[in-house]
C-alpha positions as CSV (number, residue, x, y, z in Angstrom):
1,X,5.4,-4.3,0.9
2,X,5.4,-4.2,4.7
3,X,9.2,-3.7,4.8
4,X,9.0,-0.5,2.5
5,X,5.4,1.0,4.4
6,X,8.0,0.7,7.6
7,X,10.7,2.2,5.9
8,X,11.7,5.9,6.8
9,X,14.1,6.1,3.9
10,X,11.2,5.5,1.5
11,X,10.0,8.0,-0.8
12,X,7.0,10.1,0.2
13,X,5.4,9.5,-2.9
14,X,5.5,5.3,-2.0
15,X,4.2,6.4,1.3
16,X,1.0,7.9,0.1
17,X,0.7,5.0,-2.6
18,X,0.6,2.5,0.0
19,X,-1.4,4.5,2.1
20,X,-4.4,3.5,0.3
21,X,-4.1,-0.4,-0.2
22,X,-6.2,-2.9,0.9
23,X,-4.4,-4.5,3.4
24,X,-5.1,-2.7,6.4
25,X,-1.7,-4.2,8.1
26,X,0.3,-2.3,5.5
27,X,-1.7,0.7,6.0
28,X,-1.1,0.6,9.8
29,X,2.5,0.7,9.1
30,X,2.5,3.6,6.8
31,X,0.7,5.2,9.4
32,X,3.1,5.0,12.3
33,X,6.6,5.9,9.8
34,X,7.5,9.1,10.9
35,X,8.2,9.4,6.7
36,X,5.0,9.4,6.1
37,X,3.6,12.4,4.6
38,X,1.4,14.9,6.3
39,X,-1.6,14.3,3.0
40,X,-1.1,10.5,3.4
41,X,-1.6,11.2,7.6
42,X,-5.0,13.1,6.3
43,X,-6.1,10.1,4.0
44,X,-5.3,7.7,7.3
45,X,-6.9,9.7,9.8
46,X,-10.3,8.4,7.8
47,X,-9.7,4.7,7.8
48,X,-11.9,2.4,8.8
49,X,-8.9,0.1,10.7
50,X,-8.9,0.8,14.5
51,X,-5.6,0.0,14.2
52,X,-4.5,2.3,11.5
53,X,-6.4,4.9,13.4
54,X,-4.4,4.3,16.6
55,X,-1.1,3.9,14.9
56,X,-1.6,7.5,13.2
57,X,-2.0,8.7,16.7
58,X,0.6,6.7,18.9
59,X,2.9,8.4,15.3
60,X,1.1,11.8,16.3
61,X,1.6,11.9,19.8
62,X,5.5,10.2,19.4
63,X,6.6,13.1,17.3
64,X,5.6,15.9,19.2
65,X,6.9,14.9,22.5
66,X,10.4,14.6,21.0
67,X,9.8,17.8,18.9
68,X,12.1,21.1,20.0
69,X,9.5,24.1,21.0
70,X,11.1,25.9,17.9
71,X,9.1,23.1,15.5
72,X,6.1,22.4,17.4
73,X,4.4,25.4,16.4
74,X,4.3,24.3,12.7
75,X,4.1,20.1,13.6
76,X,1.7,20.8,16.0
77,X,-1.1,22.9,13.6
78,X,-0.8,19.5,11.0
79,X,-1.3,17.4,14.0
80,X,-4.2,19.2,14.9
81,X,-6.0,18.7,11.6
82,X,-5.1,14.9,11.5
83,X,-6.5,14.8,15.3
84,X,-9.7,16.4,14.4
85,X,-10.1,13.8,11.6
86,X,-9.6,11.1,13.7
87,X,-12.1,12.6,16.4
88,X,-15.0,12.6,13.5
């Protein structure tokens, strides 16, 4: 299971799935794969793992810096939901 929560070729749908196992390793994973769906980011951004928590972010912070100013409009408004979930 941790090779396919690190995959970025894995299907969104897998993503979310494994977004809400027990294990809180696998769900750290999911959270940093730039695959990862933005609802599965939203369902993260609540965990109880520190290090899921983090992981979303360090994912978060990763993707806008290497975003073109074109994207960032749209990328950055989902970020900023998953940022105030993490804040509460």
């Amino acid at each position: 299971m941790r090779l396919l929560a690190a995959d970025t070729d894995a299907w969104p749908e897998m993503l979310y799935y494994l977004a809400g196992v027990d294990d809180p390793g696998i769900r750290a994973l999911v959270a940093e794969n730039s695959a990862t769906p933005f609802q599965a980011d939203e369902t993260l951004a609540r965990d109880e793992s520190p290090e899921v928590r983090s992981g979303l972010a360090r994912k978060l912070v990763t993707r806008l810096d290497g975003m073109k100013p074109e994207d960032a409009a749209a990328a950055a408004e989902s970020a900023r939901i998953v940022l105030r979930r993490l804040a509460e």
